[in-house]
Backbone as numpy.savetxt, mean C-alpha at the origin, in Angstrom:
# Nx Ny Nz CAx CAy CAz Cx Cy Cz
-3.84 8.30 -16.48 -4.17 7.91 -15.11 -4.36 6.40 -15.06
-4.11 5.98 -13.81 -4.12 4.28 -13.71 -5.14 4.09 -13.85
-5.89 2.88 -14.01 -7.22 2.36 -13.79 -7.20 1.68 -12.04
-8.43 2.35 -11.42 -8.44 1.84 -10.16 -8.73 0.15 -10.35
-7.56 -0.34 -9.32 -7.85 -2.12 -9.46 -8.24 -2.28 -7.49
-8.10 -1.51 -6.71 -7.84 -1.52 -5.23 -9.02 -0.89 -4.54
-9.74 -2.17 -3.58 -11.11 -2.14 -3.33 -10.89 -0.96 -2.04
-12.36 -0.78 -1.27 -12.55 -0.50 0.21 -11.59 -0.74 1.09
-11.37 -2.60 1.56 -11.00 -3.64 2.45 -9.38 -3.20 2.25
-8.95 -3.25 1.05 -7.97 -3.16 0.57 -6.59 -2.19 0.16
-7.68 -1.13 0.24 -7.02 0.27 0.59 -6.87 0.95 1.96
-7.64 0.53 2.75 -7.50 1.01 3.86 -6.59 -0.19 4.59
-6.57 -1.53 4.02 -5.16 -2.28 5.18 -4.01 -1.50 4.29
-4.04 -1.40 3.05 -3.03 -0.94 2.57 -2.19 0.37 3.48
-2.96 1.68 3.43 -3.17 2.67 4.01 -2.63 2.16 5.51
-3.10 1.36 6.34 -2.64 1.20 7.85 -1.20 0.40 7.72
-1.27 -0.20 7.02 0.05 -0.89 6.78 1.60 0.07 6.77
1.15 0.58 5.83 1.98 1.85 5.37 2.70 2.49 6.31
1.13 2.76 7.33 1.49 3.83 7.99 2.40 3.47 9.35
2.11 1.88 9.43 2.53 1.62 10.52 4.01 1.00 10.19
4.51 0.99 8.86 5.91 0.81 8.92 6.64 2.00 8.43
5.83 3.41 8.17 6.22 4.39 8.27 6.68 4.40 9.85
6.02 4.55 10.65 5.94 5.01 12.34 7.23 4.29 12.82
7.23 2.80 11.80 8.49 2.36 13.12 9.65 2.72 12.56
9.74 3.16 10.98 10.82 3.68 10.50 11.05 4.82 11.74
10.15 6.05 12.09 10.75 6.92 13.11 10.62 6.46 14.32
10.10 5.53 14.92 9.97 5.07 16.40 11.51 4.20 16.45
11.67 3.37 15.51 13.14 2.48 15.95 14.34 3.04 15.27
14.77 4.41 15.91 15.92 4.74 14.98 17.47 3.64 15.52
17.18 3.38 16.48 18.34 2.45 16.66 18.84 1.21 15.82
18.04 0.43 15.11 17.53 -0.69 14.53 18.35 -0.55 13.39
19.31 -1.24 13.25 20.47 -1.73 12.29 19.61 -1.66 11.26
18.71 -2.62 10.21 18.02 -2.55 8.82 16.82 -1.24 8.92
17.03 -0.35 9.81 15.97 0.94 9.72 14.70 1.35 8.04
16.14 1.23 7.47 16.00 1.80 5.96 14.68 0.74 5.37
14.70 -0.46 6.13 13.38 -1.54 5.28 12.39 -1.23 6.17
12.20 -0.30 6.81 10.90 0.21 6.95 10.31 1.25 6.32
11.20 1.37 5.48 10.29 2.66 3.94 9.80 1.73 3.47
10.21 0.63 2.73 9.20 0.15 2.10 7.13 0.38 2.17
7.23 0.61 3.39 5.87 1.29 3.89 5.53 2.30 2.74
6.09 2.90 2.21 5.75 3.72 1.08 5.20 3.42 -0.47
5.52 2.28 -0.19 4.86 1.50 -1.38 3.24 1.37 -1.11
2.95 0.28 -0.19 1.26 0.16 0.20 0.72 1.38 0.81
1.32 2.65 1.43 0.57 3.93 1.55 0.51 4.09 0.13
1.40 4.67 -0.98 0.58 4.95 -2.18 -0.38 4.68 -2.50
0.01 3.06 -3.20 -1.17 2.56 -3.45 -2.21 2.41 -3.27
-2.80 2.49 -1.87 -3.33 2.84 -1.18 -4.45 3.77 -1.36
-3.61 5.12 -1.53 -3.81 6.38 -2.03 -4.60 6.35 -2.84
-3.76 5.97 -3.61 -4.04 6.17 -5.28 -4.94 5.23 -5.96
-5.50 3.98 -5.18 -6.55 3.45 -5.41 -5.84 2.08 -6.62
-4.18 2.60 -6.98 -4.14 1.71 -8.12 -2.94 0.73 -7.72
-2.98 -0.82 -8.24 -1.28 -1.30 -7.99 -1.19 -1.85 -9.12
-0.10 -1.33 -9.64 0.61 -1.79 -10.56 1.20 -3.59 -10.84
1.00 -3.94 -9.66 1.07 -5.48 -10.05 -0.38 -6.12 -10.00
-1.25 -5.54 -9.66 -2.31 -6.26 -9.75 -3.07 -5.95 -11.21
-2.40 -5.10 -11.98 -2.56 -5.31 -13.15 -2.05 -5.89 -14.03
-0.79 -6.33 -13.72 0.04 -6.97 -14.58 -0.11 -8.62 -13.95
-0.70 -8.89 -13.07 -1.36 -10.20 -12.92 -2.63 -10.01 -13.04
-3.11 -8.99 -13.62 -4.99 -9.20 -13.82 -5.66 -9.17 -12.59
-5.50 -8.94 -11.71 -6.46 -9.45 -10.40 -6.91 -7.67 -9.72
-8.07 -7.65 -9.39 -9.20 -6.63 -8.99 -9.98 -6.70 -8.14
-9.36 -5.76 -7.36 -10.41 -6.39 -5.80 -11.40 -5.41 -5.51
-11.69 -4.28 -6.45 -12.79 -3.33 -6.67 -14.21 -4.49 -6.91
-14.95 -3.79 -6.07 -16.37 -4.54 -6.43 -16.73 -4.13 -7.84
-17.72 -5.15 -8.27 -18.40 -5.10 -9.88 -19.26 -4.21 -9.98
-19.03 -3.21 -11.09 -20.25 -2.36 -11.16 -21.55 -2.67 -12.01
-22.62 -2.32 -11.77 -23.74 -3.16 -12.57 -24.14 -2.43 -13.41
């Protein structure tokens, strides 16, 4: 299992982000580059899953410190 690196603040823009380039993937089916609104599937995971894979491979953690 990943190690969670993805705070509160951070999961939930993640999470809205997602969702909102999920939505226009089905709201703009007319829209010539349609297909680059999956990308939204990336920051819903992550999201999810509490973990990103590049923020481990640059070290950076936006989970608060536990004491």
């Amino acid at each position: 299992m990943l190690k969670s690196n993805v705070g509160g603040i951070d999961r939930v823009l993640r999470i809205l982000v997602g969702l909102a380039l999920l939505a226009g993937f089905f709201l703009n089916a007319e829209a010539s580059y349609r297909w680059a609104y999956l990308i939204g599937v990336v920051p819903l995971l992550t999201g999810l899953m509490g973990s990103c894979p590049l923020y481990s491979i640059f070290g950076f953690n936006s989970c608060p410190m536990k004491k």
